[in-house]
C-alpha positions in Angstrom: 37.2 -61.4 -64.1 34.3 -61.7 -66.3 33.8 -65.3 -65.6 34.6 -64.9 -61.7 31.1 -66.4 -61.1 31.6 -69.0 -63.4 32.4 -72.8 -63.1 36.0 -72.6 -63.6 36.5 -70.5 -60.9 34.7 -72.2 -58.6 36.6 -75.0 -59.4 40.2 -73.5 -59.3 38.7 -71.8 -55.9 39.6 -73.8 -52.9 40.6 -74.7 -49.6 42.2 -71.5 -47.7 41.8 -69.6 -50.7 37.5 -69.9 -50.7 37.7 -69.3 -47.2 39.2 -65.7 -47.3 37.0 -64.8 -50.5 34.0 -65.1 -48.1 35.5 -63.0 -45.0 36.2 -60.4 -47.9 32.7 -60.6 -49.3 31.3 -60.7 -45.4 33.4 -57.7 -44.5 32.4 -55.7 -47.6 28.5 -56.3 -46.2 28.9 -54.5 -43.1 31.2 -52.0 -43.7 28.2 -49.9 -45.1 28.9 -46.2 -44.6 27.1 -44.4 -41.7 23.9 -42.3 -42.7 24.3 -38.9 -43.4 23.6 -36.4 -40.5 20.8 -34.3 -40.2 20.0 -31.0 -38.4 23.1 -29.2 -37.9 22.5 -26.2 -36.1 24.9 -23.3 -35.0 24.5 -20.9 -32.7 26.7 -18.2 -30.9 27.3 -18.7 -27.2 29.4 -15.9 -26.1 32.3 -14.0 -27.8 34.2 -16.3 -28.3 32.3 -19.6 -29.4 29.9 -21.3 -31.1 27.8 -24.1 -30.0 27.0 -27.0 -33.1 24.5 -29.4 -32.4 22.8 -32.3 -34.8 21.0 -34.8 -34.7 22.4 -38.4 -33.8 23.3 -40.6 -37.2 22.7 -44.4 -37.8 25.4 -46.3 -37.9 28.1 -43.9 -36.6 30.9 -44.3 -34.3 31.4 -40.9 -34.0 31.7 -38.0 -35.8 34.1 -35.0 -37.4 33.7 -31.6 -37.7 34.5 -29.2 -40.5 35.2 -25.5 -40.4 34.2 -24.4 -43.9 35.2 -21.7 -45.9 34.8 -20.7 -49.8 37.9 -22.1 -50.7 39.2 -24.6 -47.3 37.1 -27.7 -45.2 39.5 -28.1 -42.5 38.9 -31.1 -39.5 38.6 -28.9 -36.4 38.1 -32.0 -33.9 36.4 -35.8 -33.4 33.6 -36.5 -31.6 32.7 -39.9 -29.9 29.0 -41.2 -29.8 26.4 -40.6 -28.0 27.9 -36.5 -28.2 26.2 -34.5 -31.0 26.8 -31.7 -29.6 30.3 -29.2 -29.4 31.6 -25.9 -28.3 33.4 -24.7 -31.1 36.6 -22.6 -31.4 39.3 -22.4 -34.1 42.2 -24.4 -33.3 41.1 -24.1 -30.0 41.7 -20.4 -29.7 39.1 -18.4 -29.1 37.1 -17.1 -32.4 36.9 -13.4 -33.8 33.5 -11.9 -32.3 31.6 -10.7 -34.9 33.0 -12.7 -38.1 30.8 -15.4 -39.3 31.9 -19.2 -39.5 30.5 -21.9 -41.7 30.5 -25.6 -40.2 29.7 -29.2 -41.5 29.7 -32.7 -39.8 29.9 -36.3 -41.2 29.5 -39.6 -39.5 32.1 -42.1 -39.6 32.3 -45.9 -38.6 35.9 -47.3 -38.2 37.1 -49.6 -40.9 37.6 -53.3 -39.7 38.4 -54.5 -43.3 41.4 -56.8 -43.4 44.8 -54.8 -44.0 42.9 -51.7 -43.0 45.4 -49.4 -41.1 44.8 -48.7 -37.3 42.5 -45.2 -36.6 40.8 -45.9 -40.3 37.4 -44.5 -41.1 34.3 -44.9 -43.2 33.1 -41.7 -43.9 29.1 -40.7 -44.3 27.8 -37.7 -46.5 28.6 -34.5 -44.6 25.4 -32.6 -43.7 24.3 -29.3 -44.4 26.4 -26.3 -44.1 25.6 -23.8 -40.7 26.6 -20.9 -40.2 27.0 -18.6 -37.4 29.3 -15.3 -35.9 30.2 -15.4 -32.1 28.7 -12.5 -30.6 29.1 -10.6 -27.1 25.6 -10.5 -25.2 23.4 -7.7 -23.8 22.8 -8.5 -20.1 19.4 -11.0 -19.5 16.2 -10.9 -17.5 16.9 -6.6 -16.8 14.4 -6.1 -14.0 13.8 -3.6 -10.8 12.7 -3.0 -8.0 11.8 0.2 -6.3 13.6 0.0 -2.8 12.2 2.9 -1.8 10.9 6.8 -2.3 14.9 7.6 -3.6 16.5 4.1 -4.9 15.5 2.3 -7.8 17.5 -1.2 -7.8 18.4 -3.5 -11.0 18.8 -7.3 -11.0 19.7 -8.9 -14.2 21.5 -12.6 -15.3 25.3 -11.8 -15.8 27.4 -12.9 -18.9 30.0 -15.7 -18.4 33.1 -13.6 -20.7 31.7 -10.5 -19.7 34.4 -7.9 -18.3 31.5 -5.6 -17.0 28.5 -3.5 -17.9 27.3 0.0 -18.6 24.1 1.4 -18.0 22.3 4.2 -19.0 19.1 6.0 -17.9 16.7 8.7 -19.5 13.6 10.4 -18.5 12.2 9.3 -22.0 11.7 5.6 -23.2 12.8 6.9 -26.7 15.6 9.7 -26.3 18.4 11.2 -23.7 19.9 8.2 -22.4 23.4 8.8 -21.0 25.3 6.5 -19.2 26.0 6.5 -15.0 28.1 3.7 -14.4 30.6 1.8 -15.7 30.6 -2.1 -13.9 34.1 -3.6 -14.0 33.2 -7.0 -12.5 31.5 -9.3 -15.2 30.2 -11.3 -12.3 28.6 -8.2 -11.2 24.3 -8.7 -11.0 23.1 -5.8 -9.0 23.0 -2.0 -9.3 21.3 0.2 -7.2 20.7 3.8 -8.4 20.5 6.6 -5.6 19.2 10.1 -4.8 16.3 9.8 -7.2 12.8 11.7 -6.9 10.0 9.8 -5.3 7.1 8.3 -7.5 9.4 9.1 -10.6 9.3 7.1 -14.0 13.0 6.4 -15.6 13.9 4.8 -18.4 17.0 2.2 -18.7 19.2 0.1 -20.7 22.6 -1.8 -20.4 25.0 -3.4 -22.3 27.8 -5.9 -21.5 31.6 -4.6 -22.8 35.1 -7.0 -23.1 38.5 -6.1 -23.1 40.0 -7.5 -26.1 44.0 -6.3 -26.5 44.0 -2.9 -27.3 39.9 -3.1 -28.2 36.7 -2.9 -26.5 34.0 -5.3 -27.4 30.4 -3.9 -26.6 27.4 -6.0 -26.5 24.1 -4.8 -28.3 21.9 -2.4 -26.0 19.4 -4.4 -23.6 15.7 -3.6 -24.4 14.4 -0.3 -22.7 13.0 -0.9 -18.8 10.9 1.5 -17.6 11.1 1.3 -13.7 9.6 3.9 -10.9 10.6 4.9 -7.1 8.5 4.1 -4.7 6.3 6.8 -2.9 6.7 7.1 0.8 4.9 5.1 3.3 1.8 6.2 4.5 1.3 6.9 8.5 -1.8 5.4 9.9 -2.7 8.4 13.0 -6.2 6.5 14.0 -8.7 3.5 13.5 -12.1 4.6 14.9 -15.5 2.5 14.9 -18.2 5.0 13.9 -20.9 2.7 14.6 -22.3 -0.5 13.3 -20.0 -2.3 11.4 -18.0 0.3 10.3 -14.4 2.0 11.0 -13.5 5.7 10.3 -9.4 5.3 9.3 -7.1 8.4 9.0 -3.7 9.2 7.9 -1.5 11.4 6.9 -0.7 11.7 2.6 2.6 10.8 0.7 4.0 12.6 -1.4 3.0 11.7 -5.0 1.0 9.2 -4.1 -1.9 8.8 -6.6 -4.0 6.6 -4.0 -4.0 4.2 -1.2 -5.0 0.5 -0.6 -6.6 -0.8 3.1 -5.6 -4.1 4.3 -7.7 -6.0 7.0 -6.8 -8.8 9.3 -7.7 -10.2 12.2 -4.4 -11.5 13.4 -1.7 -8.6 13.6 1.4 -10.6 12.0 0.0 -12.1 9.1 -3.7 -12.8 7.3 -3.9 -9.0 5.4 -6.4 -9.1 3.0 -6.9 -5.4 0.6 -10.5 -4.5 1.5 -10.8 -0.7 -0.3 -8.9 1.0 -3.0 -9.0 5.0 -2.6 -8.4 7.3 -5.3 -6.4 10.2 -5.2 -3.2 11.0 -3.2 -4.7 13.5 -1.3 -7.6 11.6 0.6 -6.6 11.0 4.1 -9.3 9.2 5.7 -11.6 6.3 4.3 -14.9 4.5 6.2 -14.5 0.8 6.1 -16.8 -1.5 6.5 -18.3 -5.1 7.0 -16.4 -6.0 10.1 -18.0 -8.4 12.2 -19.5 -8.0 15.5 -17.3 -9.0 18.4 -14.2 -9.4 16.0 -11.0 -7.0 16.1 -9.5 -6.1 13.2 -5.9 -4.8 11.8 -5.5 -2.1 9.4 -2.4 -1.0 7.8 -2.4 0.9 4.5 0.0 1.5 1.1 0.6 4.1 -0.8 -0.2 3.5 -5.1 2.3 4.5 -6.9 2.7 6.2 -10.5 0.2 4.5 -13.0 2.2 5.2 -16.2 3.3 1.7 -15.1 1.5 -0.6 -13.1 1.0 0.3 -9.8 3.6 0.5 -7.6 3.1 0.6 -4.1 5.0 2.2 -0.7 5.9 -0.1 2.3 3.1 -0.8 4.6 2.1 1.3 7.3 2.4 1.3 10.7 -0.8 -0.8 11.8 -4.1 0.3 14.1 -6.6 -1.8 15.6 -10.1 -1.5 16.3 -12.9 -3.7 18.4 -16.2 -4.2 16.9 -19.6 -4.7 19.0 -22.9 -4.9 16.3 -24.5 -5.1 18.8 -24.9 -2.6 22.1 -24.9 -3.8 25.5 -25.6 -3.1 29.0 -23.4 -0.3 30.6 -22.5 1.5 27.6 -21.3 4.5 28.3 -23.0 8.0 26.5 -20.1 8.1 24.8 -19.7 4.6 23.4 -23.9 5.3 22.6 -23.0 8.3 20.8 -20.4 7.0 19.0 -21.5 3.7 18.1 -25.0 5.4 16.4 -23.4 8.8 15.7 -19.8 8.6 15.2 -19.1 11.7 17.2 -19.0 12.3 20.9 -22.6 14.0 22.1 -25.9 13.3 20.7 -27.4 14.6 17.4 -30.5 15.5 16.9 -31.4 15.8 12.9 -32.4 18.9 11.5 -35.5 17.5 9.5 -37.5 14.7 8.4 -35.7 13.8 5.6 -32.0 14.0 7.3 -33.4 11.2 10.0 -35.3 9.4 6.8 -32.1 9.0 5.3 -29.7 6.9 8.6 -33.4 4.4 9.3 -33.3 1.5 8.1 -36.5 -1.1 8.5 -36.3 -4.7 9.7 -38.7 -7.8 10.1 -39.3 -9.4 12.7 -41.0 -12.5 13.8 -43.1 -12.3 17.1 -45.9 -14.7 18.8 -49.2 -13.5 19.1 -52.4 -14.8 19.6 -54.7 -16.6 16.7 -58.7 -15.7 16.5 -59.7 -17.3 18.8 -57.8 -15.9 21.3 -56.2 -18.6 23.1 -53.8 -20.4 20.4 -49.9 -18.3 19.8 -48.7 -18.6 16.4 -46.1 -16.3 14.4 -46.3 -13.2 13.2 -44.3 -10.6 11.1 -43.3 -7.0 12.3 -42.2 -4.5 10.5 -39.9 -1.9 12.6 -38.3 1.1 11.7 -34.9 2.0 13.8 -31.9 3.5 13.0 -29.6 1.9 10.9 -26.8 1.9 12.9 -29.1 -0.2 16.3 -30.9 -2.1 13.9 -28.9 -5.6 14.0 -28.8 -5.1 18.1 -32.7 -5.0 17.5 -33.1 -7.7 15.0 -31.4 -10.1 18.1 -33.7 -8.4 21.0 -36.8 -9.4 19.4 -34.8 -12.6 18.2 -34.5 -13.5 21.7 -37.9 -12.3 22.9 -39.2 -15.2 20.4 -37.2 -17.9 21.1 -37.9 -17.0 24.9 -39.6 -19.4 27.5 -42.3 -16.6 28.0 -43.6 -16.8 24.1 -44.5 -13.1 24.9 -47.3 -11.7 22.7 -47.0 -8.5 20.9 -49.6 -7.4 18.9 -48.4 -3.9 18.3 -44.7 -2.1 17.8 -43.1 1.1 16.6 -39.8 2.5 16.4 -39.0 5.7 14.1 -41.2 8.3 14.1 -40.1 11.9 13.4 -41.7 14.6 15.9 -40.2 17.4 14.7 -36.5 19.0 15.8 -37.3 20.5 18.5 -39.2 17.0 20.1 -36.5 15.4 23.0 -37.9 12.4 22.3 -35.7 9.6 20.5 -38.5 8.2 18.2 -37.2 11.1 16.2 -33.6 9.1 16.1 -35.2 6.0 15.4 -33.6 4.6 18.8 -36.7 4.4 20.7 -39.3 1.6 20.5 -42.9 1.3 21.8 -44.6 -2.5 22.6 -48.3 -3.0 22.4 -49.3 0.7 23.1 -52.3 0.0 24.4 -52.2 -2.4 27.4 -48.7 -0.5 28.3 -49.9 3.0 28.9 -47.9 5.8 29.5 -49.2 7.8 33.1 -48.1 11.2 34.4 -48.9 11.9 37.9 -51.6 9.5 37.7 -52.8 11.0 34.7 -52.9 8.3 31.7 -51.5 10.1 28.9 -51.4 7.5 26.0 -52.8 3.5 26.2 -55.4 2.6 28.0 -54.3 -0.1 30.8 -51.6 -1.9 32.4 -52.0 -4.7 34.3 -49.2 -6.8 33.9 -50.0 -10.6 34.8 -53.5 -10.4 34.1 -53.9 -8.8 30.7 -50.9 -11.2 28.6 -50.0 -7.6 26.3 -48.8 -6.0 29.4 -44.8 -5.9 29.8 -44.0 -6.8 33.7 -40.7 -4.6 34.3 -39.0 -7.7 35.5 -40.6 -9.8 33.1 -37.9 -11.6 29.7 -38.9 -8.5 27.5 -37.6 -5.6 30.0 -34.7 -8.3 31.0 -33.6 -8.7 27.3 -34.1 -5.5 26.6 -32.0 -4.1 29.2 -29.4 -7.1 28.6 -28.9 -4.3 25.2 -28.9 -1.2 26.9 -32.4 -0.5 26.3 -34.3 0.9 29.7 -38.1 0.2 30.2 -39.8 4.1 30.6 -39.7 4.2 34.3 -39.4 7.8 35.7 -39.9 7.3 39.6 -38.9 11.0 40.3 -40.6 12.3 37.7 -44.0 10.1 39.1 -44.3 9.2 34.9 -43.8 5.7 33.6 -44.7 4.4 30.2 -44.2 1.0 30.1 -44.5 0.6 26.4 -41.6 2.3 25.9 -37.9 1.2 25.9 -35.3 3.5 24.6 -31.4 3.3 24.1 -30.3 6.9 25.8 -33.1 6.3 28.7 -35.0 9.2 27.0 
């Protein structure tokens, strides 16, 4: 053997004999062993089984799998390529919840070496020892959902060897759970727990059990779920437009509600958008505004729930409706007047100055008028006080009057001006406004009480009473001063209640 390499083997070496010495030596070559495998990893599954997983090995054909001990390495089974990964039990009988295993996995390529026997193997270095204890599982994904102001209902993901599930409820997160049910059905996902107290924070757990012979296997607890009842709906009793662009909404409370939430749309099925947030569970009514003119609008409401959690929330409400018109129009009743300025029935006259200061509001306004030298019209800014609530109908009059055929001039115009509570007249509600005072006088019995002229068609400041002012003006429900049985007219003045 020690001159193998030598001459006078190679000379003694020949014919069939050299030709098997190279299949040997070629054979030797590529029966390397396979490399040894990396990243075992075990991990309970359920009760009963462990799941091993690694990462795939060069050169294998497959793979075995070792139950360690301190003393034993036993082959449990044989796993083909591309598999690395196994469900593991012992013998295939299930495994003893709770006591840990220890695994180990080599790579093996068969053996194709002349007078190798059939089912031979070369074995790779076994990786790693893992270790893990099959363990039953709490339930998954606990979650709830308040049904309503007496039923709190839990979801949660089942557990494939479960036999069924307790669960347990407390008024505290920490302390005083005790269990109300007992689930026998493992396939079981749903509970719902009755005959609770509206708007009421409980606290929950669960955990899965197994029959096992004469033993019951219980699952660690779930983590604590804090869930809540819902408080009762709402009832919407009214929707009322107070004026402008705003709606006076009433309701009657729920019980432990905390607050409500408005929702607007302008379709009744579907489009609800939340528009106002009110505080406190006693508030009943709520003014909403920033609805458009012309538009009608849906309201339905929610009640808020307890905020020791986030805020949970009641069914909607039954749903009102309400029409809005910005702007006033011809042939509005008094009572539509009085409600669209006032929000109430009958008119209302303000006590003082400073109470009919505080609903004006002041508006510019862009008019024609003449230039110096008395013949050329050019623009001009007004400023007009009216009340707040007829001020966009006014901002579209005078709109109107200036994009009119007529270009009608106005040098001069007044709206608020408070003459005191006793006064009838409705400059003191801002709803009343004079145009050039001057060539528009006001006459009582033939007795010119205020202006100087009127001569309508020959002076161009004087307002014909079928002319595009009066016409536009009464288009909005605004009458020209015209008195016939009283013999008094005052053309400069137009006012919404005919006052």
């Amino acid at each position: 053997m020690r001159r193998i390499c030598g001459m006078s083997f190679w000379k003694k070496l020949t014919g069939a004999a050299l030709t098997l010495f190279w299949i040997l030596i070629l054979q030797a070559a590529v029966m390397a062993a396979p490399a040894k495998v990396t990243g075992l990893n075990a991990e309970a599954i359920d009760s009963e089984g462990i799941r091993l997983t690694w990462n795939a090995a060069p050169g294998a054909a497959g793979y075995i799998v070792y139950m360690e001990d301190l003393q034993n390495k036993t082959e449990l089974m044989r796993v083909n390529q591309p598999t690395c990964e196994v469900r593991v039990t012992a013998n295939g009988a299930p495994l003893t919840t709770g006591m840990t295993y220890g695994f180990s996995v080599c790579a093996y390529e068969k053996d194709i070496s002349v007078g190798a026997s059939e089912g031979a193997v070369i074995l790779g270095e076994s990786s790693e020892k893992a270790e893990a204890a099959p363990v039953l599982k709490a339930p998954e994904n606990l979650a709830y959902e308040g049904l309503n102001k007496k039923v709190i209902r839990l979801t949660w993901q089942t557990i494939p060897d479960a036999d069924g599930y307790e669960i347990w409820r407390s008024n505290n997160k920490l302390t005083g759970f005790k269990k109300i049910t007992t689930i026998k059905r493992g396939t079981t996902a749903r509970y719902d727990n009755k005959k609770l107290k509206s708007n009421k924070v409980y606290y929950y757990k669960m955990r899965t059990f197994k029959k096992n012979g004469s033993r019951t296997l219980q699952s660690e607890f779930t983590e604590v779920l804090p869930a809540a009842t819902k408080v009762k709906a709402p009832k919407l009793t009214s929707a009322k437009v107070t004026g402008g662009d705003t709606v006076l909404l009433k309701w009657k409370k729920s019980d432990g509600a905390e607050g409500y939430v408005i929702y607007r749309s302008t379709t009744k099925k579907k489009g609800y958008k939340k528009v106002m947030t009110v505080n406190g569970g006693k508030t009943t009514s709520a003014y909403v505004s920033g609805n458009k003119s012309g538009a009608t609008y849906y309201y339905k409401i929610k009640a808020c729930g307890n905020k020791k959690l986030t805020l949970t929330y009641s069914a909607y409400s039954n749903i009102k409706t309400a029409t809005f018109n910005l702007l006033s129009f011809e042939n509005e009743t008094v009572t539509q007047k009085c409600q669209r300025i006032f929000g109430t029935n009958s008119y209302k006259k303000y006590a003082s100055e400073a109470e009919a200061a505080a609903n004006m509001s002041t508006i510019r306004v862009a008019v024609w008028d003449f230039a110096s030298d008395g013949v050329t019209k050019v623009t001009k800014y007004k400023n007009v006080t009216v009340h707040k609530n007829i001020a966009p109908t006014v901002e579209q009059i005078f709109k109107e009057i200036y994009e009119g055929k007529e270009q009608f001039p106005i040098k001069s115009v007044g709206g608020y001006s408070y003459r005191g509570a006793t006064s009838t007249s409705e400059h003191c509600e801002g709803l009343a406004i004079d145009i050039n005072w001057e060539e528009n006088y006001m006459i009582d019995n033939g007795k010119i009480l205020s202006g100087k002229l009127y001569q309508p068609g020959v002076n161009p400041y004087s307002i014909p009473t079928n002319g595009e002012v009066a016409k536009i003006m009464k288009k909005y429900g605004f009458s020209q001063g015209l008195w016939p049985f009283k013999n008094r007219y005052d053309y400069m003045h137009f006012s919404y209640f005919g006052r």
